[in-house]
C-alpha positions in Angstrom: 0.0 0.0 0.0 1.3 3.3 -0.7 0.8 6.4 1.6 -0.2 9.9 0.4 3.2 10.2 1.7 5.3 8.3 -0.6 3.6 9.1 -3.5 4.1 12.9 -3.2 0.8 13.7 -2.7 0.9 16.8 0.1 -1.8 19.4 1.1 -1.2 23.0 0.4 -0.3 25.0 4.0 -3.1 27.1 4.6 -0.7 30.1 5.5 0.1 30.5 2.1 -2.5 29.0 -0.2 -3.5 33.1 -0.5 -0.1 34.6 -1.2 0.0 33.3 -4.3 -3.5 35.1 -5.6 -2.7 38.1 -3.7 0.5 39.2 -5.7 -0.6 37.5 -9.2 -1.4 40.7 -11.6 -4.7 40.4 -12.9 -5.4 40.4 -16.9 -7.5 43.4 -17.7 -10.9 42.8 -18.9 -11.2 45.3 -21.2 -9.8 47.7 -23.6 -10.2 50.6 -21.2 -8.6 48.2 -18.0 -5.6 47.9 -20.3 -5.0 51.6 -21.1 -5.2 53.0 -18.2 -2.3 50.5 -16.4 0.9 51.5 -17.7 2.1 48.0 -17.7 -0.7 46.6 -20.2 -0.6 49.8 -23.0 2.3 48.4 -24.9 1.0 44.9 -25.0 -2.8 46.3 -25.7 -1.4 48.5 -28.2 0.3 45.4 -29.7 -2.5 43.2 -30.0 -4.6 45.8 -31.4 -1.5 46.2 -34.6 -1.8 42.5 -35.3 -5.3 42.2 -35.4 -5.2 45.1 -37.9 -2.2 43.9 -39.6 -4.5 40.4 -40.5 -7.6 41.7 -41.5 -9.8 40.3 -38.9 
């Protein structure tokens, strides 16, 4: 029989099952989320170029 143990199976500590989430950036939902972070223009900005640059 093998053990959760052995078989590397472990439960997150709940001390930092939240520290994770809390400094993860989140995506901006929109067009106007993205512009106004100063960090997301350039790639916004980007994204909008290629969609333009194929036709769709």
């Amino acid at each position: 029989m093998t053990t959760r143990s052995k078989a590397g199976i472990t439960k997150p500590n709940s001390r930092y099952v939240m520290l994770a989430s809390k400094f993860t950036p989140e995506e901006p939902r929109n067009i106007d989320e993205a512009m106004k972070h100063p960090a997301w223009t350039d790639p916004a900005l980007e994204e909008i170029r290629r969609i333009h640059m194929l036709k769709t």
